[in-house]
TORKOL-4160 file (C-alpha; in steps of 0.2 Angstrom, whole numbers, padded with zeros to 4 digits, m for minus):
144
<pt num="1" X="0123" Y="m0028" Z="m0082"/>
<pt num="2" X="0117" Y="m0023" Z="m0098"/>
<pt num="3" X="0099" Y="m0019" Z="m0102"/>
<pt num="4" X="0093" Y="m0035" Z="m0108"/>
<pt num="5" X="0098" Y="m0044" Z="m0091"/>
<pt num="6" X="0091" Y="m0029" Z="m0082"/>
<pt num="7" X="0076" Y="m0036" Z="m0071"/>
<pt num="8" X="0064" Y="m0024" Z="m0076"/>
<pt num="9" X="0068" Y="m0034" Z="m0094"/>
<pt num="10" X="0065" Y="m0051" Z="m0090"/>
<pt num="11" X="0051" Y="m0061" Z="m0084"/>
<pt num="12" X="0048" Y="m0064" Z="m0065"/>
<pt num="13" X="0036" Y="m0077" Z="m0056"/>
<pt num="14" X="0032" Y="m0069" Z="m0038"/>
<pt num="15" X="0043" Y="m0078" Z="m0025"/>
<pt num="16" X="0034" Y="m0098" Z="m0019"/>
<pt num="17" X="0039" Y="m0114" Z="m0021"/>
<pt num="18" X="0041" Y="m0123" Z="m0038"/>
<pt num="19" X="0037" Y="m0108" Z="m0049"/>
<pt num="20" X="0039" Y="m0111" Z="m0070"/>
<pt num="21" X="0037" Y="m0101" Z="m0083"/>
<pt num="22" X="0032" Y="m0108" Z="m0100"/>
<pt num="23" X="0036" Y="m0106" Z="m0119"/>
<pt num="24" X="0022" Y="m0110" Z="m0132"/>
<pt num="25" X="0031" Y="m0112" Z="m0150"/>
<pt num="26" X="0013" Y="m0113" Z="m0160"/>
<pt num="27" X="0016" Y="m0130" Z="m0168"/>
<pt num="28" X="0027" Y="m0147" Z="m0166"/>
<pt num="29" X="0047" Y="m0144" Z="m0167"/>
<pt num="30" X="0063" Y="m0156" Z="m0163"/>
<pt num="31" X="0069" Y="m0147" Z="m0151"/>
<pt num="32" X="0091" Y="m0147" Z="m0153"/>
<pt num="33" X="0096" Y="m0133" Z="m0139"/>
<pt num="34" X="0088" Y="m0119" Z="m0128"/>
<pt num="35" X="0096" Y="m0103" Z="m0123"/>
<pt num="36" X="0093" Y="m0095" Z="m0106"/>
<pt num="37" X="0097" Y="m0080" Z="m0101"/>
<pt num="38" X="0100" Y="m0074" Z="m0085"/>
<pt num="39" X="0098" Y="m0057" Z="m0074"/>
<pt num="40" X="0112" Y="m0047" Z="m0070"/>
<pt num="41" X="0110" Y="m0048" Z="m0051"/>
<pt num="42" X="0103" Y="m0064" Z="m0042"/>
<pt num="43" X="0104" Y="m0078" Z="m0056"/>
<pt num="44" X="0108" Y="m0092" Z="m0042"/>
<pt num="45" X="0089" Y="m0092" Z="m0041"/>
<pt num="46" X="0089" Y="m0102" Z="m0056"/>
<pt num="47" X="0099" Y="m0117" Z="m0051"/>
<pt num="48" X="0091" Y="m0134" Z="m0051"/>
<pt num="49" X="0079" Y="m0129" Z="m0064"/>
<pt num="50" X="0074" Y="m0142" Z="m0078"/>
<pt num="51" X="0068" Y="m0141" Z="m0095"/>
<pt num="52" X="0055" Y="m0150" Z="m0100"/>
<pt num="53" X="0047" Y="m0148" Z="m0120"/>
<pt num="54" X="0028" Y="m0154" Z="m0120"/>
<pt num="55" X="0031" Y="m0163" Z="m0101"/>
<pt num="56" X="0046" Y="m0173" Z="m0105"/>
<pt num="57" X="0064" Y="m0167" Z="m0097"/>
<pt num="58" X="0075" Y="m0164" Z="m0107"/>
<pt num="59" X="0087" Y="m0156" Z="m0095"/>
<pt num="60" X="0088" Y="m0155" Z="m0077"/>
<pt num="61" X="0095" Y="m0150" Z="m0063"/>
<pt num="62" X="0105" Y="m0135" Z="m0070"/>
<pt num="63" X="0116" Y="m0127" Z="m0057"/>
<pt num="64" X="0129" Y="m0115" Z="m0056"/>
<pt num="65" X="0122" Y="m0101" Z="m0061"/>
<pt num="66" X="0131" Y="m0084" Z="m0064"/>
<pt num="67" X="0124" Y="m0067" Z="m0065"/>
<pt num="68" X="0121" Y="m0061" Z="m0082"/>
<pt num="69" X="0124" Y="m0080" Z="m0089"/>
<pt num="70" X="0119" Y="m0085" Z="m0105"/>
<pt num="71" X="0120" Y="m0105" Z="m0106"/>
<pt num="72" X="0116" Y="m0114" Z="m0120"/>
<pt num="73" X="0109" Y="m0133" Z="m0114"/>
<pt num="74" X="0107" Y="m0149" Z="m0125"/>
<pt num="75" X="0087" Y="m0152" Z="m0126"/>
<pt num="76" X="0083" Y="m0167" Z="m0137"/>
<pt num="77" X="0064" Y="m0166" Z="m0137"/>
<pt num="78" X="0048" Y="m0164" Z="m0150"/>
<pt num="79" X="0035" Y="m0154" Z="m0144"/>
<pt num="80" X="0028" Y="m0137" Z="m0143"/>
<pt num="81" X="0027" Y="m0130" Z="m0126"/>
<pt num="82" X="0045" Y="m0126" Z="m0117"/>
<pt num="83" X="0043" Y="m0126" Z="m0097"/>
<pt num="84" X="0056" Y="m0120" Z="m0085"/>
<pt num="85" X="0055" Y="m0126" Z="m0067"/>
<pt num="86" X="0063" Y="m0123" Z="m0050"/>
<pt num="87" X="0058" Y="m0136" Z="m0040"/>
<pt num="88" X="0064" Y="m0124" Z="m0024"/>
<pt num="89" X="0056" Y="m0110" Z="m0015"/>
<pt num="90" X="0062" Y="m0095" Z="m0026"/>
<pt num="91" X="0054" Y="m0081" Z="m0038"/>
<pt num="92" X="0062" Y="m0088" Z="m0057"/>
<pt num="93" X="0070" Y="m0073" Z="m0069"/>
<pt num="94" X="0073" Y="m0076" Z="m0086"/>
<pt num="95" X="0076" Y="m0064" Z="m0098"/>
<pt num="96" X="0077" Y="m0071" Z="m0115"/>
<pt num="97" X="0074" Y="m0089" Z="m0122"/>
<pt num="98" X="0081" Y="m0093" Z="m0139"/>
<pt num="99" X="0076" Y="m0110" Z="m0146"/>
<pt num="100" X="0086" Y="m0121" Z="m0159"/>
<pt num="101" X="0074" Y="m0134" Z="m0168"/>
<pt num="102" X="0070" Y="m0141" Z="m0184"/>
<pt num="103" X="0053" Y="m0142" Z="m0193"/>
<pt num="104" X="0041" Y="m0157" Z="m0191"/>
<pt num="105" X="0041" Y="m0168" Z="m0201"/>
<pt num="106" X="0052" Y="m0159" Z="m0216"/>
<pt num="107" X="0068" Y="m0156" Z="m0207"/>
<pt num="108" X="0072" Y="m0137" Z="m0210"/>
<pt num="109" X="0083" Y="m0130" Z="m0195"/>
<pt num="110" X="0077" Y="m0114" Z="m0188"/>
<pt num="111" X="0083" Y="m0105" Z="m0173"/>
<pt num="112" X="0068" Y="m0095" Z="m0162"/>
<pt num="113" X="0073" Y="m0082" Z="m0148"/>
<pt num="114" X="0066" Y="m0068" Z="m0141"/>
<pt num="115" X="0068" Y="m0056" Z="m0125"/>
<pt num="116" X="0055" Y="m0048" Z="m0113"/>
<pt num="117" X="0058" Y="m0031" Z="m0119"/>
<pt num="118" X="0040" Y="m0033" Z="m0124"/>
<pt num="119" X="0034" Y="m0045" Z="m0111"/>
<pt num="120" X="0016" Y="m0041" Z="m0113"/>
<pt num="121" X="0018" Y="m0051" Z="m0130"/>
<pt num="122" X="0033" Y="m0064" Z="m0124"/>
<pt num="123" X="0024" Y="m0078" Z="m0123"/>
<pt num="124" X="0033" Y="m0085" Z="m0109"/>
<pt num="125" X="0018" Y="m0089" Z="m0094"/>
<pt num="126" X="0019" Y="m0091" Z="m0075"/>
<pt num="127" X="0009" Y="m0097" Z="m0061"/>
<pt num="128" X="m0004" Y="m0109" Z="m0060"/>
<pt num="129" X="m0008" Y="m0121" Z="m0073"/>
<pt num="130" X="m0017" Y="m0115" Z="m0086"/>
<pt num="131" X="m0025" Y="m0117" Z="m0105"/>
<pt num="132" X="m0011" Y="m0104" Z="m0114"/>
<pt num="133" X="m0013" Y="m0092" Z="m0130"/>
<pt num="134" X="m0009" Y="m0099" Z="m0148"/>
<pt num="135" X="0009" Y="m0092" Z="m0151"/>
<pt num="136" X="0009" Y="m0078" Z="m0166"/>
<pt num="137" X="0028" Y="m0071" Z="m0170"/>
<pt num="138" X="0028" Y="m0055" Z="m0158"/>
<pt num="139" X="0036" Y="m0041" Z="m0163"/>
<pt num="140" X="0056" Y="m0042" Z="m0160"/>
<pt num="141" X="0057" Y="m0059" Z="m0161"/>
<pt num="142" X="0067" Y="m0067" Z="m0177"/>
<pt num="143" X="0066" Y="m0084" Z="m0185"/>
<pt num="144" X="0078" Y="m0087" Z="m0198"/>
């Protein structure tokens, strides 16, 4: 795989059941589309995950996973926090989110992505629920 699939690039929960991670955008967008990208070993873990934006689904049940997979899904949603959730007994790897969305309320289209390469700032959390961080832009991450 290439190095942005690796797994020693992408986030990881530790192996239980129903793991999630979580992606905070900072502020209110209309969600359009997320981008997931999967490892380059393993990415079957991922099927029958949903996508949920501030708690609502907006995608679910995706299946058929392959390894290094990079699949675009349809999330029509307003909200500020991005969840991914298996609702098996696995240890989750993604290894980069990109989120298409507009502006709330003025309407301007901006596409946010980023990769774990700097997964201390990726703001991408797992693991028991809990009160996250503000989002600020990290460093490698582009919105245009």
């Amino acid at each position: 795989g290439s190095p942005a699939n690796d797994w020693r690039n992408c986030a990881l929960t530790k192996s239980e059941q129903s793991p999630w991670m979580k992606l905070q955008l900072g502020r209110d967008f209309k969600i359009k589309q997320v981008r997931i990208h999967a490892r380059d070993v393993l990415a079957e873990r991922l099927d029958g995950i949903d996508i949920r934006v501030d708690g609502q689904v907006c995608a679910e049940n995706l299946v058929g996973w392959n390894n290094s997979e990079v699949r675009t899904v349809d999330c029509k949603a307003s909200g500020k926090i991005v969840q991914f959730q298996s609702h098996r007994h696995v240890d989750l790897a993604i290894c980069e989110v990109g989120v298409l969305a507009e502006d709330l309320p003025i309407g301007r289209a901006r596409r946010l992505s980023g990769s774990v390469e700097d997964s201390e700032r990726l703001p991408l959390f797992a693991g028991p629920p809990r009160d996250l961080a503000p989002l600020s832009v990290p460093k490698g991450w582009k919105i245009t």
